[in-house]
VEXDREN-2710 file (C-alpha; in Angstrom, 1 decimal):
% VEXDREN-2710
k/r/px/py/pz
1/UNK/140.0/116.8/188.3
2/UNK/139.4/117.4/192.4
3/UNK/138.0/114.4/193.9
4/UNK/136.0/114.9/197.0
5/UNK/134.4/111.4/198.8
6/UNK/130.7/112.1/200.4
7/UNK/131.9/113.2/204.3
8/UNK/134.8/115.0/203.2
9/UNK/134.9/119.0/202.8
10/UNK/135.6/120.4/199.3
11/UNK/138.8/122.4/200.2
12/UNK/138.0/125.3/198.0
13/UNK/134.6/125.7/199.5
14/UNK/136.0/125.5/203.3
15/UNK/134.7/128.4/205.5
16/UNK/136.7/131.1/206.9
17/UNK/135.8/129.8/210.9
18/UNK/137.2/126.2/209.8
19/UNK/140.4/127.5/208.6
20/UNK/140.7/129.6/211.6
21/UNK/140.1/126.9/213.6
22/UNK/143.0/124.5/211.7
23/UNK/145.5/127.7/212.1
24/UNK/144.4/127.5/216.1
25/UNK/144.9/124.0/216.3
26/UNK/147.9/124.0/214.7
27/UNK/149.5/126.9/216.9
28/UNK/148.3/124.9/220.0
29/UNK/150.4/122.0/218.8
30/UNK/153.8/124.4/218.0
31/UNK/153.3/126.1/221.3
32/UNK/153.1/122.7/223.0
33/UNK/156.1/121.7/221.6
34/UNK/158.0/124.7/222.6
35/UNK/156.6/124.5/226.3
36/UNK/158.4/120.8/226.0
37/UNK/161.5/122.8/224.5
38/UNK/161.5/125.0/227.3
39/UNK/160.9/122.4/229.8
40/UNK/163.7/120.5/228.9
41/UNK/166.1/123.5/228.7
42/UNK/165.1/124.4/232.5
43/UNK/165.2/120.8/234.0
44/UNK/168.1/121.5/236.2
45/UNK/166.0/124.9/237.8
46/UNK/163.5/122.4/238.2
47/UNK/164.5/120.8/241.7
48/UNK/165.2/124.7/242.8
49/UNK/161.8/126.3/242.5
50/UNK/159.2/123.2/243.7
51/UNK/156.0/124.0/245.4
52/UNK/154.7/122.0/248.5
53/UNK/151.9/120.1/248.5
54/UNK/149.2/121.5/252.0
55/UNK/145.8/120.2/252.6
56/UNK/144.1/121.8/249.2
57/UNK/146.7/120.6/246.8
58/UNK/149.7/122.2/245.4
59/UNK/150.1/125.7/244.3
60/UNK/152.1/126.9/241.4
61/UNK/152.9/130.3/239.8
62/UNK/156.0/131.4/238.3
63/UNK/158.0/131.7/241.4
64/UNK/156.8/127.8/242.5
65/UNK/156.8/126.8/238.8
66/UNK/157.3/122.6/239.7
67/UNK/155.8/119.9/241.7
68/UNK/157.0/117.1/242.6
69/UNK/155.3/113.9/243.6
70/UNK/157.0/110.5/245.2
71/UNK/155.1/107.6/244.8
72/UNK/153.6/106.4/247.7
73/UNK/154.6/103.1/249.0
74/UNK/150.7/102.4/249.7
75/UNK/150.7/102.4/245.5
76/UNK/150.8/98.5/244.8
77/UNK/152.8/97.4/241.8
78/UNK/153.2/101.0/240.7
79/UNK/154.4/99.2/236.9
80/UNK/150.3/98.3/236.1
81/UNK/149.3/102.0/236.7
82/UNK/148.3/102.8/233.1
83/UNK/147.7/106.8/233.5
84/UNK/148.1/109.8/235.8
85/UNK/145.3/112.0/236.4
86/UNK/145.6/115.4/237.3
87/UNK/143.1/118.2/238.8
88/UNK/143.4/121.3/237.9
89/UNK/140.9/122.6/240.7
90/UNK/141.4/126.7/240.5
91/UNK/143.0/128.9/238.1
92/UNK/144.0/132.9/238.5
93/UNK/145.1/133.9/234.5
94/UNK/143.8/137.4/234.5
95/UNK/145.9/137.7/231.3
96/UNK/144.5/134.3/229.9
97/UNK/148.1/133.8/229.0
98/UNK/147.8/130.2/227.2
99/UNK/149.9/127.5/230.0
100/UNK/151.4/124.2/229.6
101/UNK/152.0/122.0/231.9
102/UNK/155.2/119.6/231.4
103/UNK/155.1/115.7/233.1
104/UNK/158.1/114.0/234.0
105/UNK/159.5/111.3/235.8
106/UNK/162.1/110.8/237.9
107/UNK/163.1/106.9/238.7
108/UNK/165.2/106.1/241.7
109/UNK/168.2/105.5/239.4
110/UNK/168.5/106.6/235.9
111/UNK/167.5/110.1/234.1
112/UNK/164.6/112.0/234.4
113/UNK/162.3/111.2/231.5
114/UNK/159.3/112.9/229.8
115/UNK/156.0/111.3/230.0
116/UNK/154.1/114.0/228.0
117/UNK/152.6/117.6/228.3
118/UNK/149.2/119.2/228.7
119/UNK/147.3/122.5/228.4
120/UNK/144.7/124.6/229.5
121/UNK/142.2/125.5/226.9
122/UNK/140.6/128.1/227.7
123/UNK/143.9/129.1/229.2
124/UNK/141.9/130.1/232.5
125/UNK/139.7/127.0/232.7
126/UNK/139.9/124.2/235.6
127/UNK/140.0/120.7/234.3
128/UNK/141.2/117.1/234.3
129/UNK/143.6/115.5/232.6
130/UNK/145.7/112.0/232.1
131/UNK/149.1/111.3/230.7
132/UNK/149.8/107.9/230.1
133/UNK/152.6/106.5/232.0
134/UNK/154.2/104.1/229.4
135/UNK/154.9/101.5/232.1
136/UNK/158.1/103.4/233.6
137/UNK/156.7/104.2/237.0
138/UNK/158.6/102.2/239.8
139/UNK/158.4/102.7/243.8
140/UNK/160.3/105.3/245.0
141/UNK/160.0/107.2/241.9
142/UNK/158.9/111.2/241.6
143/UNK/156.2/112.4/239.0
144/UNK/157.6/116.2/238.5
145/UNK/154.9/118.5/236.9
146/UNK/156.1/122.2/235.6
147/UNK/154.2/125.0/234.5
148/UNK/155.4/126.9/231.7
149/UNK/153.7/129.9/230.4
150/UNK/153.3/129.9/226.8
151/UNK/153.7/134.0/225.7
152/UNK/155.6/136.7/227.4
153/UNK/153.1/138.7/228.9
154/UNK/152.8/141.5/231.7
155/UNK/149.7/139.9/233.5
156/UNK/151.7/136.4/234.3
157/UNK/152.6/137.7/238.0
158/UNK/149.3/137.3/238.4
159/UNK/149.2/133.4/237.5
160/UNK/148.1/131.1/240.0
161/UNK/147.2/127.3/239.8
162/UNK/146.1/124.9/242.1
163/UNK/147.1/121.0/241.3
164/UNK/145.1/118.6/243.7
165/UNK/146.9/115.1/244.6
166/UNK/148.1/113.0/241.6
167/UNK/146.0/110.3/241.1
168/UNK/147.0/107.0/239.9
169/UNK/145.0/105.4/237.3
170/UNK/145.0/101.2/236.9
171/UNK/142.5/101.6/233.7
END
């Protein structure tokens, strides 16, 4: 016998648009993981191809595919900042070619590690976001942000994102 409790969906009566929506959801979360994947693999290209930060932010496309952050010495006890915000102000995706954008950190001493991962949905669409820093960030530290295109695609030359400032978030 199917036992159903009163706020939960009958399975066998679930509309085509909700299933649609778990397969999207679910193919958000594998192409996530393989922009981590990816990330990972292309750590050491990472220092090679970082953008520069001028007075509207940073600017990344596939040719500038990293930023790269130091934490300022103005940041007091950089150990209670609970989260890191960042801005996506402007995005050029003429393809809509879904993103993800990897965060690392890089401590003074020690290996780089990751601090998680975030996406653009839709793929062309400006934002904010937070990562939670997990207590590892120290002075002198780097926050190192990658963009990694999720699909091969002709129209990524065309991909352009600007990053404002990281902020640093106590709460």
């Amino acid at each position: 016998m199917w036992f159903v409790k009163d706020n939960e969906v009958d399975p066998r009566e679930a509309k085509a648009s909700d299933v649609a929506e778990y397969i999207y959801k679910v193919t958000c979360l594998f192409l996530v993981a393989a922009a981590y994947a990816a990330g990972v693999c292309s750590n050491a290209r990472a220092d090679t191809d970082t953008s520069t930060m001028d007075s509207q932010g940073y600017e990344l496309t596939l040719a500038s595919r990293s930023v790269a952050q130091q934490i300022d010495p103005g940041i007091a006890s950089p150990q209670a900042v609970k989260f890191l915000q960042f801005e996506v102000a402007d995005v050029n995706n003429p393809g809509k070619v879904p993103l993800a954008f990897t965060v690392h950190y890089r401590p003074v001493r020690g290996e780089q590690s990751l601090l998680g991962i975030f996406s653009l949905f839709p793929p062309d669409n400006p934002g904010r976001f937070i990562i939670a820093t997990q207590g590892k960030l120290e002075m002198g530290g780097t926050i190192v942000v990658s963009l990694t295109p999720l699909e091969e695609s002709e129209d990524q030359k065309g991909i352009r994102v600007r990053l404002k400032r990281i902020s640093f978030l106590r709460e």
